[in-house]
mmCIF file of the N, C-alpha and C atoms, coordinates in Angstrom:
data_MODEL
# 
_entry.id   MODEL 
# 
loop_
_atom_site.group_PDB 
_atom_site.id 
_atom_site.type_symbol 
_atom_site.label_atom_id 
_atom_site.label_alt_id 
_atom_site.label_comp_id 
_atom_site.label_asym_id 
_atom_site.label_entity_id 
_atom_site.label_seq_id 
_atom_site.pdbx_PDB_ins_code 
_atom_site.Cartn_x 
_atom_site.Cartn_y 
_atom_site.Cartn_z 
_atom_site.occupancy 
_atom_site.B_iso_or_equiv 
_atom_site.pdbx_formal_charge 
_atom_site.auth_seq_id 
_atom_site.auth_comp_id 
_atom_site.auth_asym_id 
_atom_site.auth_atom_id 
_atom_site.pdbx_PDB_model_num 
ATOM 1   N N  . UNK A 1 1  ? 0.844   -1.197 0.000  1.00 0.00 ? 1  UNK A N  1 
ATOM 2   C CA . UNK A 1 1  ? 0.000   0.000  0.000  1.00 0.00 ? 1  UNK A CA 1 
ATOM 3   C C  . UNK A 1 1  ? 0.882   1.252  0.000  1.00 0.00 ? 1  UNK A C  1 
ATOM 4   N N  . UNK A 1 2  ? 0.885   2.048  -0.722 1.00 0.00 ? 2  UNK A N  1 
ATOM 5   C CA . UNK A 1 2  ? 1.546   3.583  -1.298 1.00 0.00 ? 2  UNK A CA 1 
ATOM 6   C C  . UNK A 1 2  ? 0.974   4.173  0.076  1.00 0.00 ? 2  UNK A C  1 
ATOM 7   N N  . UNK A 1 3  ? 1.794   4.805  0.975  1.00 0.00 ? 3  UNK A N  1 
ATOM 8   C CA . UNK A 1 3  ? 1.024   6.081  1.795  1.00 0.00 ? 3  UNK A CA 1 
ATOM 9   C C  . UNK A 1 3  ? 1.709   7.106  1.431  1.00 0.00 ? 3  UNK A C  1 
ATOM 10  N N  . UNK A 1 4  ? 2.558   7.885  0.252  1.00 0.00 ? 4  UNK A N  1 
ATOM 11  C CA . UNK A 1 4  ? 3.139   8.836  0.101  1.00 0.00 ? 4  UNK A CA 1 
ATOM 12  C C  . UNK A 1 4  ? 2.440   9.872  -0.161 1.00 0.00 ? 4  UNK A C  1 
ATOM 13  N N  . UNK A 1 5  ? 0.743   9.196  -0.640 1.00 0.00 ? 5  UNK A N  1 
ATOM 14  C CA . UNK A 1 5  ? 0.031   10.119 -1.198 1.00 0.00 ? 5  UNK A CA 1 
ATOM 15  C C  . UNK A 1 5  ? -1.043  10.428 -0.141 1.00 0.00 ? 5  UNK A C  1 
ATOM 16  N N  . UNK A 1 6  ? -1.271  9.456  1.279  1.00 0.00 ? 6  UNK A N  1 
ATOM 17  C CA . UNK A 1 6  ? -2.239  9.751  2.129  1.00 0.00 ? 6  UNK A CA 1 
ATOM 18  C C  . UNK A 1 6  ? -2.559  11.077 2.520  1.00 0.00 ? 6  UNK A C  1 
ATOM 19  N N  . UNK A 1 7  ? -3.647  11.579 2.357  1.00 0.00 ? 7  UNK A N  1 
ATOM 20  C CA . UNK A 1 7  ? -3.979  12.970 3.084  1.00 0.00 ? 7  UNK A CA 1 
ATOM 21  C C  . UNK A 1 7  ? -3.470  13.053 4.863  1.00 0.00 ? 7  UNK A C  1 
ATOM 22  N N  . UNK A 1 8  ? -3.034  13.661 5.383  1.00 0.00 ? 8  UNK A N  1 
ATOM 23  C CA . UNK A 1 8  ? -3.157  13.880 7.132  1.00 0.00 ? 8  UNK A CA 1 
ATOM 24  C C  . UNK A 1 8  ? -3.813  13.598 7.548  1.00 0.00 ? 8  UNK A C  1 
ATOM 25  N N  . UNK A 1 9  ? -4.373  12.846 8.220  1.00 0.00 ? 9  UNK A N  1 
ATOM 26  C CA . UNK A 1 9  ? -5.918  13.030 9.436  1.00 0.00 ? 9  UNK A CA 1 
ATOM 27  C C  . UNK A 1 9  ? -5.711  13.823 10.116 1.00 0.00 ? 9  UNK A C  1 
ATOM 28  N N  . UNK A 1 10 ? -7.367  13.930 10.337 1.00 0.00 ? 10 UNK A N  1 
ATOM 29  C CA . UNK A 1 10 ? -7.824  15.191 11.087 1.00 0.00 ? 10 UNK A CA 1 
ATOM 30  C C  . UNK A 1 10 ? -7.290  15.101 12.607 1.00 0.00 ? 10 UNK A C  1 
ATOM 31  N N  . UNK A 1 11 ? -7.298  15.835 13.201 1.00 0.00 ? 11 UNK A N  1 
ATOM 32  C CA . UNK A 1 11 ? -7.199  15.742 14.533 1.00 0.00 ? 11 UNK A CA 1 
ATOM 33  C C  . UNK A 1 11 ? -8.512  15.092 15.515 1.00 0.00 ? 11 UNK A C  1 
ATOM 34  N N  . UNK A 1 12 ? -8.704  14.609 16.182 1.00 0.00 ? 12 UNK A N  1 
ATOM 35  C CA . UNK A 1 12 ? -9.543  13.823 17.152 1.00 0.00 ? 12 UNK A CA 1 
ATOM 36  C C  . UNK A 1 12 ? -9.724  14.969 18.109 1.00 0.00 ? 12 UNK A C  1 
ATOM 37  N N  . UNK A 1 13 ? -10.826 14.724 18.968 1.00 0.00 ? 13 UNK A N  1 
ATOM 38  C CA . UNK A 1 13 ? -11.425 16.109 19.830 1.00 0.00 ? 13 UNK A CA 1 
ATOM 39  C C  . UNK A 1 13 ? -10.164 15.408 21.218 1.00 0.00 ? 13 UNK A C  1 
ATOM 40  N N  . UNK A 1 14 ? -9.871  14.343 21.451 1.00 0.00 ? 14 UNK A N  1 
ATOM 41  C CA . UNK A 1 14 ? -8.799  13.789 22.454 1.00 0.00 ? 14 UNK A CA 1 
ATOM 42  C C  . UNK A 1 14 ? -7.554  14.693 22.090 1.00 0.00 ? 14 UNK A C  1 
ATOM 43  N N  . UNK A 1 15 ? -6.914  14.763 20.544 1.00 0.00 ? 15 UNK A N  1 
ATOM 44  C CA . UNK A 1 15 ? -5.953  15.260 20.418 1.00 0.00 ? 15 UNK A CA 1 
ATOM 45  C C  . UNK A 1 15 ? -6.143  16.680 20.230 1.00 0.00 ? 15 UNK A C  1 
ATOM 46  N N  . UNK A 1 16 ? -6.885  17.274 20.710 1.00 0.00 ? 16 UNK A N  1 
ATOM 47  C CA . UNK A 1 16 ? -6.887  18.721 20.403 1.00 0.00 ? 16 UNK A CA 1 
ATOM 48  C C  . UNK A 1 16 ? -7.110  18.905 21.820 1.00 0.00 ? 16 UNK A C  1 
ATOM 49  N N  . UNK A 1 17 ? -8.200  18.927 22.560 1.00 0.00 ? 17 UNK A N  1 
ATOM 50  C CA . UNK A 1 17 ? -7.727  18.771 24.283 1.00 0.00 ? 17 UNK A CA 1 
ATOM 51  C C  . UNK A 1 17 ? -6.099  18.484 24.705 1.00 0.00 ? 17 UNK A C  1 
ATOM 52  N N  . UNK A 1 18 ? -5.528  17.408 23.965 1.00 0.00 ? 18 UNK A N  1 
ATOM 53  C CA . UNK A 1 18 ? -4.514  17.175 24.485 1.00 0.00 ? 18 UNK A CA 1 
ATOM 54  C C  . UNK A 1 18 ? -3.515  18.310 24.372 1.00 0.00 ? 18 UNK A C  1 
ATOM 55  N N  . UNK A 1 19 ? -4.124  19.321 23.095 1.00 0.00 ? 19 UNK A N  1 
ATOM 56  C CA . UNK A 1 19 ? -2.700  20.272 22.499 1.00 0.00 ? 19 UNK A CA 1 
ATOM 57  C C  . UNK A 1 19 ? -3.477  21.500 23.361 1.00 0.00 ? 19 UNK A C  1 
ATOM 58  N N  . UNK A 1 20 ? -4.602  21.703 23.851 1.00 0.00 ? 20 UNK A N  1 
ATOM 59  C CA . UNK A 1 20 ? -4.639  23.144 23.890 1.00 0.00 ? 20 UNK A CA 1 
ATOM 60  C C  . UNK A 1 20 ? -5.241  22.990 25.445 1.00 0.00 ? 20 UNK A C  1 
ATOM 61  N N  . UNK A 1 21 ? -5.780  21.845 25.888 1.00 0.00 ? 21 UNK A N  1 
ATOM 62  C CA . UNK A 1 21 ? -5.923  21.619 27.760 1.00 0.00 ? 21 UNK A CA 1 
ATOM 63  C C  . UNK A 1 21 ? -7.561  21.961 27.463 1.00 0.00 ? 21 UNK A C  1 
ATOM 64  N N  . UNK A 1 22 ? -8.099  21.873 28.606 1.00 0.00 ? 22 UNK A N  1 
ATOM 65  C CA . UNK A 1 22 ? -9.521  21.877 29.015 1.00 0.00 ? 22 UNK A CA 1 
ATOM 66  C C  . UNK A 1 22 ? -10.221 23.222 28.756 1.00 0.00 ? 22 UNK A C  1 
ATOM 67  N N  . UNK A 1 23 ? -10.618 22.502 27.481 1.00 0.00 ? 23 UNK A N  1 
ATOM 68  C CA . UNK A 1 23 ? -12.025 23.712 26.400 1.00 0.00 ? 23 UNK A CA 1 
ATOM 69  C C  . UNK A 1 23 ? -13.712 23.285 26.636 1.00 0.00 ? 23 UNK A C  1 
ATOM 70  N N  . UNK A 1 24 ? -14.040 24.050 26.316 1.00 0.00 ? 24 UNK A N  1 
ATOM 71  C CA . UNK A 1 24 ? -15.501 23.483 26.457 1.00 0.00 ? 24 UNK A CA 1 
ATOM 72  C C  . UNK A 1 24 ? -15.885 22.938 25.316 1.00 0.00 ? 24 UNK A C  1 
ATOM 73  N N  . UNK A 1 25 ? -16.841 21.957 25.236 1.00 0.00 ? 25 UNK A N  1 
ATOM 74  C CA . UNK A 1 25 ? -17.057 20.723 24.028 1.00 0.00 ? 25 UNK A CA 1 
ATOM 75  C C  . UNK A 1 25 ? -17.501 21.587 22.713 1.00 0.00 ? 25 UNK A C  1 
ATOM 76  N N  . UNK A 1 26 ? -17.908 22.373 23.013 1.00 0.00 ? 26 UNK A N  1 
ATOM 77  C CA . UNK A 1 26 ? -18.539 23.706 21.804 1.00 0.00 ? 26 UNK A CA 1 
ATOM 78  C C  . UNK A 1 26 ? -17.210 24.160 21.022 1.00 0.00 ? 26 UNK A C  1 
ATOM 79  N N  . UNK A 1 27 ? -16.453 24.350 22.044 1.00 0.00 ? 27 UNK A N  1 
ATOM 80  C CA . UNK A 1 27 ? -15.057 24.793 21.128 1.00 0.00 ? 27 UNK A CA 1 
ATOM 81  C C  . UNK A 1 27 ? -14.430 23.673 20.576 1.00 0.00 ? 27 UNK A C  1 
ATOM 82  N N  . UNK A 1 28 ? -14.119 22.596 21.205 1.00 0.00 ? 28 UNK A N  1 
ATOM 83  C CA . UNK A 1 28 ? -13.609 21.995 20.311 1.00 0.00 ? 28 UNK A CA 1 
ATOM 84  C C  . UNK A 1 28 ? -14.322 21.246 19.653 1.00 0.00 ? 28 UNK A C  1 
ATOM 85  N N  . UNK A 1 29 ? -15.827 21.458 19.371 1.00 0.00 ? 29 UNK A N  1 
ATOM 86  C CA . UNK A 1 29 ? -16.845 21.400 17.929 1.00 0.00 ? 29 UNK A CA 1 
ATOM 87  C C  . UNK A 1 29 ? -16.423 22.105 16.986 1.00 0.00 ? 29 UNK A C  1 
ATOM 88  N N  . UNK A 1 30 ? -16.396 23.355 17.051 1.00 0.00 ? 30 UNK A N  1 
ATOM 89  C CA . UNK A 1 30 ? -16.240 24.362 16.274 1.00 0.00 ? 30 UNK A CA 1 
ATOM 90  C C  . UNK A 1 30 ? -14.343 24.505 15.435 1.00 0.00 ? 30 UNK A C  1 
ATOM 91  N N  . UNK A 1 31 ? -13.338 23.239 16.367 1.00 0.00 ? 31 UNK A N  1 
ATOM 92  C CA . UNK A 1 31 ? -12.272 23.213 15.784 1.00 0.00 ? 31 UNK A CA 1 
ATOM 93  C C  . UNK A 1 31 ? -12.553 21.828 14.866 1.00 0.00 ? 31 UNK A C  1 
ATOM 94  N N  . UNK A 1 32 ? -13.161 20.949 15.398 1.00 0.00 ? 32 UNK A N  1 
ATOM 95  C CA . UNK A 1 32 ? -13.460 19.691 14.606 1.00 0.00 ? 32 UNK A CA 1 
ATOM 96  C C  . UNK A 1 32 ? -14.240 20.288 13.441 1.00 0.00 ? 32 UNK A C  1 
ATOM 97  N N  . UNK A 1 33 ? -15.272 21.085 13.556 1.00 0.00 ? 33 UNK A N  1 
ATOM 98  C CA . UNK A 1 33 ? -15.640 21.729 12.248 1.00 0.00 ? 33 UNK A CA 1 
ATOM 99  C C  . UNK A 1 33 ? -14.755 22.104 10.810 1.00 0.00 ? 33 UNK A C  1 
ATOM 100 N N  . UNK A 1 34 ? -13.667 22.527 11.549 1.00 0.00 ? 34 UNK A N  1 
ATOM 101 C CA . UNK A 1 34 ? -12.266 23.334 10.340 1.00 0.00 ? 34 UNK A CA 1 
ATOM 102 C C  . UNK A 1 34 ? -11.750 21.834 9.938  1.00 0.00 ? 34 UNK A C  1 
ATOM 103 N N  . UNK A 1 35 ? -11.608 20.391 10.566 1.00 0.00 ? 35 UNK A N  1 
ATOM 104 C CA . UNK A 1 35 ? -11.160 19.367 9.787  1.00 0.00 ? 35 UNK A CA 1 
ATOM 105 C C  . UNK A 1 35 ? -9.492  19.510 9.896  1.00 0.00 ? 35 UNK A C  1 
ATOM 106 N N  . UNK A 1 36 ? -8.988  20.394 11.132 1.00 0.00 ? 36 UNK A N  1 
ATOM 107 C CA . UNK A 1 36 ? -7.721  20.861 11.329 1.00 0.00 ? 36 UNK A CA 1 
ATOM 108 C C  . UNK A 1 36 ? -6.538  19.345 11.231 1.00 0.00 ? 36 UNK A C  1 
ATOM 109 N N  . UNK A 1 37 ? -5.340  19.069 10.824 1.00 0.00 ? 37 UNK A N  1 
ATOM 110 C CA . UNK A 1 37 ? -4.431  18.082 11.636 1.00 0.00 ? 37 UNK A CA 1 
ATOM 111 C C  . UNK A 1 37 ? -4.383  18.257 12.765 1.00 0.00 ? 37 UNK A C  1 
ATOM 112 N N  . UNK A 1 38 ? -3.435  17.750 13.702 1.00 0.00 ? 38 UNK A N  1 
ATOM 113 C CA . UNK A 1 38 ? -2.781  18.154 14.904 1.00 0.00 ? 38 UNK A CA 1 
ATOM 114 C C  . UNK A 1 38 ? -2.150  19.028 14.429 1.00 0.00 ? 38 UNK A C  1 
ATOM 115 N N  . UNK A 1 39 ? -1.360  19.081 13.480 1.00 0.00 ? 39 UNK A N  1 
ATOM 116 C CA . UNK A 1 39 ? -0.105  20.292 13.349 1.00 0.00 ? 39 UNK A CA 1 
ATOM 117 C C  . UNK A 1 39 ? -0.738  21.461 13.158 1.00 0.00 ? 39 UNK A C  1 
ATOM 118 N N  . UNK A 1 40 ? -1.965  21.159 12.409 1.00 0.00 ? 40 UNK A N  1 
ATOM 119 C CA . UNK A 1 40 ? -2.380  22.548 12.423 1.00 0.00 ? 40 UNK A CA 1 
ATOM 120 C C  . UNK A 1 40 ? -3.385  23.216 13.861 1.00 0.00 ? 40 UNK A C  1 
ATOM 121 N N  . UNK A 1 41 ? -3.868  22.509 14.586 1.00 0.00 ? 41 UNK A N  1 
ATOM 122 C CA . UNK A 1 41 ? -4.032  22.923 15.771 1.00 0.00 ? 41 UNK A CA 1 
ATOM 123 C C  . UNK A 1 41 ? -3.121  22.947 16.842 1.00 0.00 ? 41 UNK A C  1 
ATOM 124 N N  . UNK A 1 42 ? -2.141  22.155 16.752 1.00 0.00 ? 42 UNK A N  1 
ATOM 125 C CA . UNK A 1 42 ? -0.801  22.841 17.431 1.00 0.00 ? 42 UNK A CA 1 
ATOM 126 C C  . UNK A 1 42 ? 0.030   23.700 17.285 1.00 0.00 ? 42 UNK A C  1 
ATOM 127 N N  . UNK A 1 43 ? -0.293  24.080 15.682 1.00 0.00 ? 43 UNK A N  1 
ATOM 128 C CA . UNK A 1 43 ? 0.756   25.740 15.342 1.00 0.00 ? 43 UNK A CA 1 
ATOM 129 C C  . UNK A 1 43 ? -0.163  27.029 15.660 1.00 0.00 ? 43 UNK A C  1 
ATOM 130 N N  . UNK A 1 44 ? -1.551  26.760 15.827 1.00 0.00 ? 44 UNK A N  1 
ATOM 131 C CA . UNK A 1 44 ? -2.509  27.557 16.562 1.00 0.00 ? 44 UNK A CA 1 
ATOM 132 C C  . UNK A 1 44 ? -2.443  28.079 17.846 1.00 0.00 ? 44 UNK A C  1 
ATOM 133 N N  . UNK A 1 45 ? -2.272  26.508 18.386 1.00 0.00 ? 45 UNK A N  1 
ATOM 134 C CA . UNK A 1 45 ? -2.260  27.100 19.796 1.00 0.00 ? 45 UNK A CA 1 
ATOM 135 C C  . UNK A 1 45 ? -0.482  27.716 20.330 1.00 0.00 ? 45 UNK A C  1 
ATOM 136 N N  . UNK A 1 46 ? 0.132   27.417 19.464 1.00 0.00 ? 46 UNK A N  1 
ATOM 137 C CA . UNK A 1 46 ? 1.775   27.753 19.681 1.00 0.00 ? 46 UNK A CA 1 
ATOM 138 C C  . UNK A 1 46 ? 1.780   29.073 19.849 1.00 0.00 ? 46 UNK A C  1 
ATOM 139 N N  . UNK A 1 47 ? 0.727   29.545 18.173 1.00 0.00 ? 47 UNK A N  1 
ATOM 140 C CA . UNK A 1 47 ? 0.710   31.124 17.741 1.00 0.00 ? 47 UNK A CA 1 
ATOM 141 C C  . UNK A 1 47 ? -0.083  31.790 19.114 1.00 0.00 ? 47 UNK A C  1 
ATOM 142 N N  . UNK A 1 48 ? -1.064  31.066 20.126 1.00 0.00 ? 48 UNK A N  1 
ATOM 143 C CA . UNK A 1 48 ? -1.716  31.805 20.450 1.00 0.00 ? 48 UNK A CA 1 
ATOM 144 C C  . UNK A 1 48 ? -0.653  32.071 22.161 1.00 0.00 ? 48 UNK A C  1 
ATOM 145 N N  . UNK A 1 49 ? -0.060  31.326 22.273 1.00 0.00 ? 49 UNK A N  1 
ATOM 146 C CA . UNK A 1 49 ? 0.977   31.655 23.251 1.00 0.00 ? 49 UNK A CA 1 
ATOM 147 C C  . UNK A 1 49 ? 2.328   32.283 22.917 1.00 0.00 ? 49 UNK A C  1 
ATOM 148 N N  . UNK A 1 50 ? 2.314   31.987 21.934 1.00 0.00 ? 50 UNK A N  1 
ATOM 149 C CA . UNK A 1 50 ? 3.710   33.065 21.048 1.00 0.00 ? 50 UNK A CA 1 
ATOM 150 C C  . UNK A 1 50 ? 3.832   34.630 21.298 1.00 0.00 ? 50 UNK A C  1 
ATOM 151 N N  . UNK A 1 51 ? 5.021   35.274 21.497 1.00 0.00 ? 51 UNK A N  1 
ATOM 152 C CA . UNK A 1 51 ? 4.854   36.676 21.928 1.00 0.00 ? 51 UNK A CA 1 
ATOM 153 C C  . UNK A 1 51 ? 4.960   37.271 20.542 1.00 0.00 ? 51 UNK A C  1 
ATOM 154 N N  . UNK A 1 52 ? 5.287   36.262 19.344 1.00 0.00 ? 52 UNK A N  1 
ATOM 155 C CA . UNK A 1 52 ? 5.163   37.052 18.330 1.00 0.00 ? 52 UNK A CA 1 
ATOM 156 C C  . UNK A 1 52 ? 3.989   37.836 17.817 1.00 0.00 ? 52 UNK A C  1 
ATOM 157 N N  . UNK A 1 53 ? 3.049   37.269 17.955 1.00 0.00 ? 53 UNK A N  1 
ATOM 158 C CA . UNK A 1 53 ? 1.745   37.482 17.613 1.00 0.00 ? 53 UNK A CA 1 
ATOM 159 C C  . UNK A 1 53 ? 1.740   38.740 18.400 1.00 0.00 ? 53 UNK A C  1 
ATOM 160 N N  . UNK A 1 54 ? 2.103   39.181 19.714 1.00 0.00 ? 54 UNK A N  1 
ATOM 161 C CA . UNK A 1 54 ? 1.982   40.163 19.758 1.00 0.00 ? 54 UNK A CA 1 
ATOM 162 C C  . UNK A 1 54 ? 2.457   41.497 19.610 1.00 0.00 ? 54 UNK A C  1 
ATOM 163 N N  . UNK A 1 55 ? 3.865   41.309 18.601 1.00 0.00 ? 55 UNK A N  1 
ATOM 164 C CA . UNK A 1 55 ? 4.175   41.992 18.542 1.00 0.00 ? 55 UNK A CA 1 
ATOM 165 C C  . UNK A 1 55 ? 3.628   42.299 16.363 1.00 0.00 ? 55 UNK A C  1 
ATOM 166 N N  . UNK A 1 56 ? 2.713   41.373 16.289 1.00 0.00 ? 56 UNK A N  1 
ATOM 167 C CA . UNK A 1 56 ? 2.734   41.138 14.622 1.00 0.00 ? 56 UNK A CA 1 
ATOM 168 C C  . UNK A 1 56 ? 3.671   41.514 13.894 1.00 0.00 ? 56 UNK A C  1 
ATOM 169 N N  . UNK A 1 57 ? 4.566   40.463 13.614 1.00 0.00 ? 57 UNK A N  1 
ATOM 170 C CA . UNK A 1 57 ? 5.485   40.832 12.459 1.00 0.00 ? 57 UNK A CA 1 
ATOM 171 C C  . UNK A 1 57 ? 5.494   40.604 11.732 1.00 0.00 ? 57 UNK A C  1 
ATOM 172 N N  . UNK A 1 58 ? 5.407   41.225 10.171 1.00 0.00 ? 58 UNK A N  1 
ATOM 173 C CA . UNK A 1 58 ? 5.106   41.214 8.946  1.00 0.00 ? 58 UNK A CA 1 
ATOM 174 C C  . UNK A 1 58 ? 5.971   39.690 8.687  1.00 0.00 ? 58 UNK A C  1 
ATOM 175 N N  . UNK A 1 59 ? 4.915   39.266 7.801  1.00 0.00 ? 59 UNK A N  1 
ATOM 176 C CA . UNK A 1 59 ? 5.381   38.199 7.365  1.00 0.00 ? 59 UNK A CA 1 
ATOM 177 C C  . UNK A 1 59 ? 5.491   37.019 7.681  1.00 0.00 ? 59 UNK A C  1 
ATOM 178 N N  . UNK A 1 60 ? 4.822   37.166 8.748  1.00 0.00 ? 60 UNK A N  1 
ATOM 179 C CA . UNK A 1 60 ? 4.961   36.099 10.379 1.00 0.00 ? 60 UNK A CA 1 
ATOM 180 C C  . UNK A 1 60 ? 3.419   35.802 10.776 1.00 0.00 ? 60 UNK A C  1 
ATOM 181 N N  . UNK A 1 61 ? 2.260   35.228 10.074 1.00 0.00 ? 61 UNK A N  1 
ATOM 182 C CA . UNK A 1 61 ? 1.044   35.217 9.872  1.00 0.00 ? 61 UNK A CA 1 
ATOM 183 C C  . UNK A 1 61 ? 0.735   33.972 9.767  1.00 0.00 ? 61 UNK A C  1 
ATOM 184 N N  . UNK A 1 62 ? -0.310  33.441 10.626 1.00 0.00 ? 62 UNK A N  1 
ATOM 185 C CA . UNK A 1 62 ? -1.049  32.030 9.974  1.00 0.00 ? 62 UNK A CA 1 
ATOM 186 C C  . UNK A 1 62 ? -2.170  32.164 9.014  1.00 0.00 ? 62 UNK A C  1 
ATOM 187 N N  . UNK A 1 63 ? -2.027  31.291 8.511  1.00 0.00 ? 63 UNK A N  1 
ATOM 188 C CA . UNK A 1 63 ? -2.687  31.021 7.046  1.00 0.00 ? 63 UNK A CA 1 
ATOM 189 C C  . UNK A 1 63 ? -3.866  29.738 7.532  1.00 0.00 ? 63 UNK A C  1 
ATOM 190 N N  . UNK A 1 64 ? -4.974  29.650 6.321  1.00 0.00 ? 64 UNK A N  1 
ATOM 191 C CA . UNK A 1 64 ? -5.741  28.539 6.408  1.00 0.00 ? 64 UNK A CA 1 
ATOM 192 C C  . UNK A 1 64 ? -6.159  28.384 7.620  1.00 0.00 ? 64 UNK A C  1 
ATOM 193 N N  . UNK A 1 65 ? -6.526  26.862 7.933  1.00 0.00 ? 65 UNK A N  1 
ATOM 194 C CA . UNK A 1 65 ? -7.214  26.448 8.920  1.00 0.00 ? 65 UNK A CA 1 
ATOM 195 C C  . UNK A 1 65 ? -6.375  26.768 9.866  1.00 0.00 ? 65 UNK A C  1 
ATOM 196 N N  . UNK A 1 66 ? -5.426  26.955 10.418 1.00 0.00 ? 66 UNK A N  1 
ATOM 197 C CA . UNK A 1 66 ? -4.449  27.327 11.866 1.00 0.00 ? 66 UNK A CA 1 
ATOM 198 C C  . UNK A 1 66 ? -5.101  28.178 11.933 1.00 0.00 ? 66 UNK A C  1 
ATOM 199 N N  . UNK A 1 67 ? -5.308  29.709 10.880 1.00 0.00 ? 67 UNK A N  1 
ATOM 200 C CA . UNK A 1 67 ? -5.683  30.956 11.626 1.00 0.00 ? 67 UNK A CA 1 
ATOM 201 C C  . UNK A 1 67 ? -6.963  31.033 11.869 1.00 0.00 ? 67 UNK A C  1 
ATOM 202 N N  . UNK A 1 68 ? -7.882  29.907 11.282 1.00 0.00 ? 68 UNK A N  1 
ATOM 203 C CA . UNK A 1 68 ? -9.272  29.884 11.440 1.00 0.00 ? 68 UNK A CA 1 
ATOM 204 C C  . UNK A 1 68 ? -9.381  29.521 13.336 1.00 0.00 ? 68 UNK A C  1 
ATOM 205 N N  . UNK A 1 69 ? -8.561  28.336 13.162 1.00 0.00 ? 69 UNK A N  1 
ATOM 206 C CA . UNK A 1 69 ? -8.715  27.920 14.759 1.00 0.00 ? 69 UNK A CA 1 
ATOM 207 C C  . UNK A 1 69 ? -7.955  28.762 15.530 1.00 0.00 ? 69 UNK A C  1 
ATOM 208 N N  . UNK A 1 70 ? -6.787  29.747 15.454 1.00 0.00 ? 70 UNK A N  1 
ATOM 209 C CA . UNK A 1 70 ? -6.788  30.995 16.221 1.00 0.00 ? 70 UNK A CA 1 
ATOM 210 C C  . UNK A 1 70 ? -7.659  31.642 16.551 1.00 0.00 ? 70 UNK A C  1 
ATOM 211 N N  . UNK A 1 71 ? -8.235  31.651 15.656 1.00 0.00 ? 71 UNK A N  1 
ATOM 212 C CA . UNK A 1 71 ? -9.749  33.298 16.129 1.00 0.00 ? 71 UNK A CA 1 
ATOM 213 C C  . UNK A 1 71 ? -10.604 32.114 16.900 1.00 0.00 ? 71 UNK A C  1 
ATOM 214 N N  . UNK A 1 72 ? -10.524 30.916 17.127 1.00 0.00 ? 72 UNK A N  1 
ATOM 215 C CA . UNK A 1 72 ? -11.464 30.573 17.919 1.00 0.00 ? 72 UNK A CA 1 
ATOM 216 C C  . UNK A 1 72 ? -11.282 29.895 19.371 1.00 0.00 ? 72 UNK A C  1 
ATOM 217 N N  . UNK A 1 73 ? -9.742  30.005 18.918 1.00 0.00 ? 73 UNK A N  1 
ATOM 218 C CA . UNK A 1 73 ? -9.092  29.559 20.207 1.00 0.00 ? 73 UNK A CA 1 
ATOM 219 C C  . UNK A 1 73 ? -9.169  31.626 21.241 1.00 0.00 ? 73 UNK A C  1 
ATOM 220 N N  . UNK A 1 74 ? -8.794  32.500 20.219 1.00 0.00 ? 74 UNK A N  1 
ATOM 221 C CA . UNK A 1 74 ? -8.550  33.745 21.238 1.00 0.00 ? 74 UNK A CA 1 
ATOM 222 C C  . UNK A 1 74 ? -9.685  33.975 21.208 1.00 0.00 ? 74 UNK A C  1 
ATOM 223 N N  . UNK A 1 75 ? -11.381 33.858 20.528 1.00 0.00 ? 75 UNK A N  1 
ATOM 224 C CA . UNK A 1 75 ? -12.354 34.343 21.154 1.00 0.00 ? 75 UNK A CA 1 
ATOM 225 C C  . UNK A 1 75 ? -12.886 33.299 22.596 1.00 0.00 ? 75 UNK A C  1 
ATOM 226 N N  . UNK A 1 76 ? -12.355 32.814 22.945 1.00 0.00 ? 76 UNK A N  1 
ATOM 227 C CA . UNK A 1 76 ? -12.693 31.675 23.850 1.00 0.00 ? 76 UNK A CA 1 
ATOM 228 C C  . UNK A 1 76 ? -11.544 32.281 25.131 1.00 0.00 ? 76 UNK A C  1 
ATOM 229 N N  . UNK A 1 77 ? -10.737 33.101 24.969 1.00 0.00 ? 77 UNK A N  1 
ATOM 230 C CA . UNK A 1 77 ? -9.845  33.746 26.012 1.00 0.00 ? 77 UNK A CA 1 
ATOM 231 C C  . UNK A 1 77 ? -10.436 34.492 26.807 1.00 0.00 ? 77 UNK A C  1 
ATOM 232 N N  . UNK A 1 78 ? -9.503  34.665 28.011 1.00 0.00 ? 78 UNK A N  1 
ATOM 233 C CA . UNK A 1 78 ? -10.885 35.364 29.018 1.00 0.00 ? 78 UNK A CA 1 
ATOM 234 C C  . UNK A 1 78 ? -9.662  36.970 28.153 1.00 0.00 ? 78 UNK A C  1 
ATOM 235 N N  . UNK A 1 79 ? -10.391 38.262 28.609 1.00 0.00 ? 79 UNK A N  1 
ATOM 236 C CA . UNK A 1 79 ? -9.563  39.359 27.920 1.00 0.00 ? 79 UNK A CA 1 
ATOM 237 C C  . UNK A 1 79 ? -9.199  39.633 28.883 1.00 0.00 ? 79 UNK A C  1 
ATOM 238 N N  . UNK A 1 80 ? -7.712  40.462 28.220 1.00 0.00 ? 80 UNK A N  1 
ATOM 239 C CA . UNK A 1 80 ? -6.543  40.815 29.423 1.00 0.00 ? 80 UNK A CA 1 
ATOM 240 C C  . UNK A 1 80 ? -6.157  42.451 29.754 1.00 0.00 ? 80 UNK A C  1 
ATOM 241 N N  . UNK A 1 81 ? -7.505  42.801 29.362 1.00 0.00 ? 81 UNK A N  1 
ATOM 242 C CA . UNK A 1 81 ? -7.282  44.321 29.451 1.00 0.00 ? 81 UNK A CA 1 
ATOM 243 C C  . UNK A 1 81 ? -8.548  44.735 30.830 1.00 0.00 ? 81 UNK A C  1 
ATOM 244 N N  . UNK A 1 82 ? -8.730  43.286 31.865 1.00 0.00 ? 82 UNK A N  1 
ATOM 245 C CA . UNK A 1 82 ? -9.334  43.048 32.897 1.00 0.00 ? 82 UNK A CA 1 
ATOM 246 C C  . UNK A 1 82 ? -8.536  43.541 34.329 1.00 0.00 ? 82 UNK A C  1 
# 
């Protein structure tokens, strides 16, 4: 059997808990929705602890499904201007 050509699997709602810790089942609906890998919900949640992001540096941007599951990983943040 050829797997050179296999697509990634998706990530499992186990392995996305496992990358980003205790979400509520809605959120990680709404990441199982995007059909993310792990890699791509782990470069999400990397970006969303990354200090780059806050400093946005050109050129330094997630793309596709990572940045989809960013905006849903930071609307799910409590805000820090509390």
């Amino acid at each position: 059997m050829d797997t050179h050509n296999a697509a990634p699997q998706a990530a499992t709602a186990s392995e996305i808990r496992d990358i980003v810790g205790p979400v509520e089942d809605q959120v990680v609906e709404m990441i199982l929705d995007e059909g993310p890998t792990r890699a791509e919900v782990l470069e999400a949640f990397t970006w969303l602890r990354s200090d780059q992001r806050l400093r946005h540096r050109p050129g330094f941007e997630l793309e596709g499904k990572s940045a989809r599951i960013l905006e849903i990983l930071e609307s799910e943040e409590p805000d820090s201007d509390a």
